[in-house]
N, C-alpha and C positions, 0 to 999 in steps of 0.2 A: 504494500500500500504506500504509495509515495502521494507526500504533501504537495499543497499546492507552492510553489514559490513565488515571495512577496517579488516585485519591481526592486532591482538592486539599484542602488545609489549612485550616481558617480564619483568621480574621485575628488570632485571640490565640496560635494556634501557628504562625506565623509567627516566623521571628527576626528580631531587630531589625535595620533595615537592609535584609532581606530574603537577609541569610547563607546561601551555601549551606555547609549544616555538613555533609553528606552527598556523600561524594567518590566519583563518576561519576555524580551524578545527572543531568545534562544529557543524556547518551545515553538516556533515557528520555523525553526532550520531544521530538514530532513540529514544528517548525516550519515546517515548509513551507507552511502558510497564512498566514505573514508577508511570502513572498516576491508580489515584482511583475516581478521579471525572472527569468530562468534561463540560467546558463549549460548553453552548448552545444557541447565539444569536440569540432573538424576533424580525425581521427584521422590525417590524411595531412599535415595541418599539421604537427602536433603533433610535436617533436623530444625529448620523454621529460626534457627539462630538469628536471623537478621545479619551476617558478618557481610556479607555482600553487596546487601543495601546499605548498609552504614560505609562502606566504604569505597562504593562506587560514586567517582568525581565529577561523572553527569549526569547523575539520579537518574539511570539508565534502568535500576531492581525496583519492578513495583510490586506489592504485596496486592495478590486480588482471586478471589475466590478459595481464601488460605494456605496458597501457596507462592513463592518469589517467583518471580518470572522477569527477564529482560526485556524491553522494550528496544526494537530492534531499530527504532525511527532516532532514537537518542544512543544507542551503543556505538563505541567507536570501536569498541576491539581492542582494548587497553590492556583485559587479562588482568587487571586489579581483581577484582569478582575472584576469581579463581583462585589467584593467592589465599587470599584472606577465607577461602572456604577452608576448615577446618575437614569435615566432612570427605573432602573432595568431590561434591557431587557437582561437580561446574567444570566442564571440560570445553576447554576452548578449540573449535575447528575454522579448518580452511574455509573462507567463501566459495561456497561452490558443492561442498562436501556436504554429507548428510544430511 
């Protein structure tokens, strides 16, 4: 499922630095064509710890229908998730694989 994309900016209405002056703009960007890996949670693994979501850096783990799940429209493929699984139920694969 790909977002729609807003009209990008040009380069004099850009702010300096590349500021985002516009708070929750980032739930608007689809990046999922950055990633190269993806995680993939073992549900029978998985002990509902939260270590995934607390420590994923683009609030990528959302908790719904009580169990984690990654949201594939904000994951970049980082492999954070996976470390921090205890468990090991989060196995990160190739794009394209499984």
């Amino acid at each position: 499922m790909k977002c729609a994309r807003p009209k990008l900016k040009g380069w004099k209405e850009i702010p300096e630095g590349g500021t985002i002056v516009e708070p929750g703009s980032s739930i608007q960007f689809d990046v999922s064509a950055w990633r190269v890996s993806r995680p993939v949670i073992d549900q029978a693994k998985c002990t509902k710890c939260g270590l995934c979501w607390i420590y994923c850096p683009d609030s990528a783990i959302e908790f719904k229908d009580g169990k984690y799940e990654p949201n594939m429209l904000y994951c970049k493929g980082c492999g954070i998730c996976q470390k921090a699984c205890a468990p090991k139920a989060i196995i990160m694969f190739k794009e394209g694989k499984k």
